[in-house]
N, C-alpha and C positions, 0 to 999 in steps of 0.2 A: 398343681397335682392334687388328686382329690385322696384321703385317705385311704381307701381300697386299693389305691396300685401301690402305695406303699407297703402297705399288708402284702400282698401279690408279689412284690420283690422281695421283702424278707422272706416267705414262704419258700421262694424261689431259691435264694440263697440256700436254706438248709436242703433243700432237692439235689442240688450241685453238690455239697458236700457228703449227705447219705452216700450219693453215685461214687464221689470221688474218695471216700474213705474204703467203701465195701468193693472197690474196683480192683481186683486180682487176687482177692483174699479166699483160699478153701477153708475147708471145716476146721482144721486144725487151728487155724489162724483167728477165724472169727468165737470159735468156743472158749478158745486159752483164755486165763486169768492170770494176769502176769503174778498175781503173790495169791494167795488163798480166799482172802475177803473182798480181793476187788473184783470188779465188775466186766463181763468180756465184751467184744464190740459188738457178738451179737446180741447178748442182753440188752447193753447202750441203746441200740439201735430200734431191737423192739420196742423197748419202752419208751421211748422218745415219739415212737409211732404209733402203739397204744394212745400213750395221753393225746397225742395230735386228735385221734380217731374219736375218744372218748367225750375230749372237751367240747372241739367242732360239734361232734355231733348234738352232743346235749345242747349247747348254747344257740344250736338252730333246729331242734326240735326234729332232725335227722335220726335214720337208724343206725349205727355203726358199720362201718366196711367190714370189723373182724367176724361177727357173725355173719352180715346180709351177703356180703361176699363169699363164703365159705374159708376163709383165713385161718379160722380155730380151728378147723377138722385141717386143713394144709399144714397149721406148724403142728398140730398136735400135740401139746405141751401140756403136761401132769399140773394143771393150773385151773382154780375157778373162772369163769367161763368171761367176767369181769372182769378180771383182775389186771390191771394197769403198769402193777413192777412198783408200784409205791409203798413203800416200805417194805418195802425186800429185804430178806433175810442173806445173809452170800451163803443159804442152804437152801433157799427159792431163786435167789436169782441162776444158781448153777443148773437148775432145771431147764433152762432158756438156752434150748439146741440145737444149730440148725447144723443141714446138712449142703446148702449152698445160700451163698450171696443174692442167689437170686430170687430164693422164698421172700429176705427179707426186703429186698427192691421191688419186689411186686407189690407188696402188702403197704409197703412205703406211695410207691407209684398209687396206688390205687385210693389211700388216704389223702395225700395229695391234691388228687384230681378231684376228690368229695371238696376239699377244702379251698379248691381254687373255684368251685362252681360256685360256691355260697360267694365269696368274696368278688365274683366279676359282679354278683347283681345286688352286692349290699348299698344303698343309699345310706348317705353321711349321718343319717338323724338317727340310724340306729342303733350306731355304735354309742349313745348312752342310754338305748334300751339296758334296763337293770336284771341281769339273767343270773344273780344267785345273791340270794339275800341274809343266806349264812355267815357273812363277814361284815364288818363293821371299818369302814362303811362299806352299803352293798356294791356286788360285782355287777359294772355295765360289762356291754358285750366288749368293747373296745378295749377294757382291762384285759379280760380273760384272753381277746386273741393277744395280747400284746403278750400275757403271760405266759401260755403256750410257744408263742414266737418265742420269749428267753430262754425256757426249759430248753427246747429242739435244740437252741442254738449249744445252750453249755453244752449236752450231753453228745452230740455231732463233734464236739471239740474234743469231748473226754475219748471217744471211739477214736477221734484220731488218732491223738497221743496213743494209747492202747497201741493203736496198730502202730504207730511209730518203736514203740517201746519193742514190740514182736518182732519186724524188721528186721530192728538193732541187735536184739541179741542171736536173732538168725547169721548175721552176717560176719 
C-alpha cells in the first residue's frame, strides 16, 4: 500500500464523520454551546475545515476553496478573510453561524475534494519535501498532512460529543 491511499482513507474517515455528525442537525443544534466558552459543532466543524483548506492549500502551493470558491461571501461571518478559528476567543468563536448543515457539508465537501486531488497524484518522495521551515526541525509535507489529519480527526470527535451532549439533554 503506498502512502497516499493511506492519506486517502484517513481523509476519508473524517468525510464520513463530518456527514455523520452534521446529519439531522438544524441551526439550533449546530450553533448551541453546551456552557458559555465551549465551542458549537458548527464552529468545530468550520474550523476543522478551514485549517484542512488552509494547510492543503499552502503546502501545495493551491489557492483556497474558502475564497476561490466563494465560501467567505456563503457563510458570511463578521471574521478576517484568513482567519482559521485558531485561537479563538468563545467571543470569536460565537461568531461562527450557520443557518444549515448544509453550508457547512459543502464547504467541507468542496475542501475535501481539493484535498483528495493533490493526494490521488502525490508520489512517495515528496512527502519529505520540507514545506515550512519555521519549526525545528523543519515541516516536510508528510508531517503537515499527517498533522491536519489529527486536528480533523480530534475536533470531528469534539463536534460529536457536542451533538451528543445536545441530543441528551433534548431528550
Amino acid at each position: 500500500m503506498h502512502a497516499r491511499d493511506i492519506l486517502i482513507d484517513g481523509y476519508g474517515r473524517i468525510h464520513e464523520e463530518v456527514h455523520a455528525t452534521l446529519d439531522g442537525l438544524g441551526p439550533g443544534e449546530l450553533n448551541a454551546r453546551p456552557v458559555p466558552d465551549a465551542n458549537s459543532v458548527a464552529w468545530l466543524v468550520w474550523h476543522l475545515t478551514r485549517v484542512q483548506d488552509d494547510h492543503v492549500a499552502d503546502a501545495f502551493g493551491l489557492d483556497q476553496v474558502w475564497p476561490a470558491q466563494g465560501w467567505e461571501k456563503r457563510f458570511g461571518l463578521d471574521l478576517p478573510r484568513r482567519d482559521t478559528g485558531y485561537g479563538h476567543s468563545a467571543a470569536k468563536a460565537a461568531k461562527v453561524r450557520v443557518d444549515s448543515a448544509g453550508l457547512l457539508t459543502g464547504y467541507y465537501d468542496a475542501v475535501h475534494e481539493q484535498t483528495l486531488g493533490v493526494l490521488r497524484e502525490l508520489p512517495a518522495k515528496d512527502l519529505e519535501q520540507v514545506v515550512d521551515e519555521r519549526w525545528d526541525p523543519p515541516v516536510t509535507l508528510g508531517v503537515r498532512l499527517v498533522s491536519v489529519l489529527s486536528d480533523d480527526l480530534q475536533h470531528i470527535g469534539q463536534a460529536a460529543y457536542v451533538r451528543g451532549l445536545l441530543r441528551s439533554a433534548a431528550a
